[in-house]
C-alpha positions in Angstrom: 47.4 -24.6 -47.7 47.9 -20.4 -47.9 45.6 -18.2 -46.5 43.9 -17.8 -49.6 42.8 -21.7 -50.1 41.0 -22.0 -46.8 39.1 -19.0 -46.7 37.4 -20.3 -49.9 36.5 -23.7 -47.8 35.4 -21.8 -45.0 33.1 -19.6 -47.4 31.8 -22.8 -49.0 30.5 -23.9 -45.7 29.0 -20.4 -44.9 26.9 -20.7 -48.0 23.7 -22.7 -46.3 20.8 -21.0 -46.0 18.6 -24.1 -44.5 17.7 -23.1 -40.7 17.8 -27.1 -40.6 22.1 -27.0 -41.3 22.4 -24.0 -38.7 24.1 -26.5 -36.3 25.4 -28.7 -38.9 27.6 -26.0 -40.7 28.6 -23.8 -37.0 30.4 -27.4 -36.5 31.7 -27.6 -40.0 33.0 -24.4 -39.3 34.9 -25.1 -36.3 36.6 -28.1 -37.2 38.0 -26.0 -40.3 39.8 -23.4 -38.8 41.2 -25.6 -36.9 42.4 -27.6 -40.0 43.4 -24.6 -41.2 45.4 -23.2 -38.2 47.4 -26.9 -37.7 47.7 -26.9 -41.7 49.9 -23.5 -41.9 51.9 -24.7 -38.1 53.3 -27.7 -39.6 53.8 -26.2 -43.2 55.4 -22.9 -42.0 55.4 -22.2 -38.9 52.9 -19.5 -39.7 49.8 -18.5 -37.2 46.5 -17.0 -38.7 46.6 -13.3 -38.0 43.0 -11.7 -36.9 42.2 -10.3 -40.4 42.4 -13.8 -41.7 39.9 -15.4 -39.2 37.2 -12.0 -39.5 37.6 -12.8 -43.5 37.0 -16.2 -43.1 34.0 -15.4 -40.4 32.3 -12.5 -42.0 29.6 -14.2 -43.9 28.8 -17.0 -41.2 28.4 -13.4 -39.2 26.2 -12.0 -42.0 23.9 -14.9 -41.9 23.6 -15.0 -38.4 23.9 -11.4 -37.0 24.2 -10.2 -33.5 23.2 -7.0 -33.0 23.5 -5.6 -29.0 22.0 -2.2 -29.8 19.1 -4.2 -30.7 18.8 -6.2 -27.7 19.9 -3.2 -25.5 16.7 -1.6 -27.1 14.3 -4.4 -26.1 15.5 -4.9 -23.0 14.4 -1.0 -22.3 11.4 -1.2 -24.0 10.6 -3.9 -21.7 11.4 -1.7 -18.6 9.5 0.7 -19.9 6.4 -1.6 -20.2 7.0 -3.0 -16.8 6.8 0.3 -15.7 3.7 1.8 -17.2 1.7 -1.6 -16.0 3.2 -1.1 -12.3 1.9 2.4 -12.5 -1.3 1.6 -14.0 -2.2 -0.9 -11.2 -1.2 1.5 -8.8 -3.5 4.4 -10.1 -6.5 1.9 -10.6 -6.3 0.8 -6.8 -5.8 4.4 -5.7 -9.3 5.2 -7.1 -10.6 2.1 -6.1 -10.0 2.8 -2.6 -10.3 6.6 -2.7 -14.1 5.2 -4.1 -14.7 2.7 -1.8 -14.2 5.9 1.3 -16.9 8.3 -0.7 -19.6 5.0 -1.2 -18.9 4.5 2.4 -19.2 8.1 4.1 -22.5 8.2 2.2 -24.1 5.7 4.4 -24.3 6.7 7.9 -23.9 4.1 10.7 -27.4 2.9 12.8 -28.1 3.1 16.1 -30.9 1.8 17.8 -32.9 3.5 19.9 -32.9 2.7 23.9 -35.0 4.4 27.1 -32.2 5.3 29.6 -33.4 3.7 32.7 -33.4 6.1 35.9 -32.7 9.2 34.0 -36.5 11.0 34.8 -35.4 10.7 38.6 -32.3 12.3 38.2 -31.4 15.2 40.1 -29.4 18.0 38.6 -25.4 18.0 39.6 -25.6 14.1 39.4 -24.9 11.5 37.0 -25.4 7.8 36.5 -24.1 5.3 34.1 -25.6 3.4 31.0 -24.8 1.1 28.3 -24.7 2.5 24.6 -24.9 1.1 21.8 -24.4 -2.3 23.0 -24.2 -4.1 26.4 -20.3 -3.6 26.6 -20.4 -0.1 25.4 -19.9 1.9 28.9 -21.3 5.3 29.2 -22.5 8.1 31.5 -25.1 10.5 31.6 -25.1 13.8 33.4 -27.4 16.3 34.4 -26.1 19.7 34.9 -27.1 22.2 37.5 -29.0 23.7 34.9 -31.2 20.7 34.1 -30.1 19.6 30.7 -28.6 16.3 30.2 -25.6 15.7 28.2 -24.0 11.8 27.5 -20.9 10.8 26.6 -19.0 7.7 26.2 -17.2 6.7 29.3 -13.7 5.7 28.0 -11.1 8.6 27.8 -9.9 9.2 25.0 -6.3 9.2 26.2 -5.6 5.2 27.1 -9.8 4.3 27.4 -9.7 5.1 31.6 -13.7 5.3 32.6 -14.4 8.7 33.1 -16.3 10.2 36.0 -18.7 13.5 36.6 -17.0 15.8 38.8 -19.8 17.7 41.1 -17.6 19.8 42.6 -15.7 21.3 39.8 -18.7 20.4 36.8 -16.6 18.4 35.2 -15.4 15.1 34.1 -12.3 14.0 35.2 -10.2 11.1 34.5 -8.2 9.3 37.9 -5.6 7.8 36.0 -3.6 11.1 34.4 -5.5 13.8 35.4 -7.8 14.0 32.2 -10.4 16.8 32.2 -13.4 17.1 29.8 -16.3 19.8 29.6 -19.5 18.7 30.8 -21.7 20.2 27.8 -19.4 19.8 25.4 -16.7 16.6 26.0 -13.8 18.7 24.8 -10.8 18.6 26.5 -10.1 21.2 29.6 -6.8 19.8 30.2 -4.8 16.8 30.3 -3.2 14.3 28.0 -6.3 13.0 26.2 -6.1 13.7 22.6 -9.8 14.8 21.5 -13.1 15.1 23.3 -15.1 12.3 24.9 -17.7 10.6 21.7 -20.9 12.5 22.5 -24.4 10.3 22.8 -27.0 12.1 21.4 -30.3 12.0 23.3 -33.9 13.1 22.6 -36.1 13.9 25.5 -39.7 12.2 25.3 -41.9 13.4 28.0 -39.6 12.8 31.0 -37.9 9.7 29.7 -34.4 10.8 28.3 -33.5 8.3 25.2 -30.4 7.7 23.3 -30.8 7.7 19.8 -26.9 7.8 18.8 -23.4 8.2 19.0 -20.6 10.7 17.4 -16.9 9.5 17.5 -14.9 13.1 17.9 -12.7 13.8 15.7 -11.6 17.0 16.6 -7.6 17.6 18.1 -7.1 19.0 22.0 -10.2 21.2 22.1 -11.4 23.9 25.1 
């Protein structure tokens, strides 16, 4: 069999169109050429060059085509998608949270309102300690040589060491590094801490000194 002869059988068995015969005639297919290859050994001595075979193959290629531009194109449309969700998820929980801080700065936090006890019989240049807001909450309360009274939370701010009034030098002073905070403000003289003690805000009621809140500074290394 020439060249000629079995590309015509090859092209008969390229000819289905049935989805159904797809596996069918890709067998068919097979088996010929390698009739067709053992056909021209024996008869002479002749091997199928290239250009036969893509002859023979070119419409079992039409029918089933393979395109990689095509797929190279999906596979970066894909990407692309992949990458405009990511971001989009991204975005959306950016303003969620960036939301979530505005709802939750417009709501101030409560504080109840509690008599500190001793406070009328306290003389200036002294101090005495409280609990504020709750029972575990240590703080002081000082009252300067000029009368006024002035709270503050008792931790340092620096590593939470309890904080004492100073009546010698008007001042609270932390023992364990050598913290020192302003009386009528809590900002930091010198030291290590960080920011200024959290002020307790009090309201005076005849001679009974209440606490009616509490700041958290926020402020760096203040004088």
């Amino acid at each position: 069999m020439v060249n000629g002869e079995w590309i015509v059988e090859i092209r008969k068995l390229t000819t289905y169109h049935s989805p159904l015969t797809t596996k069918k005639m890709s067998s068919n297919l097979s088996k010929t050429i390698d009739n067709v290859l053992a056909i021209d050994r024996e008869a002479s001595n002749e091997i199928s060059d290239e250009r036969d075979v893509r002859e023979a193959t070119a419409p079992h290629q039409k029918e089933f085509p393979y395109e990689r531009d095509e797929e190279g194109q999906v596979t970066r449309r894909e990407f692309c998608n992949f990458l405009f969700l990511t971001s989009s998820a991204l975005l959306v929980g950016a303003i969620g949270f960036a939301g979530k801080s505005v709802y939750d700065s417009r709501f101030e936090a409560t504080y109840p309102q509690a008599k500190i006890e001793g406070a009328s019989e306290l003389q200036p240049g002294a101090a005495l300690n409280f609990h504020y807001p709750r029972e575990n909450d240590s703080a002081i309360l000082i009252r300067a040589q000029d009368g006024n009274f002035y709270a503050y939370g008792q931790k340092c701010t620096h590593l939470s060491c309890p904080v004492y009034y100073s009546k010698d030098h008007n001042r609270l002073e932390c023992p364990c590094h050598e913290g020192g905070f302003d009386v009528r403000t809590g900002n930091v003289l010198y030291g290590p801490p960080p920011r200024p003690l959290d002020q307790i805000e009090l309201e005076m009621r005849g001679a009974e000194v209440w606490a009616i809140g509490r700041k958290a500074s926020q402020d760096e290394h203040q004088i």
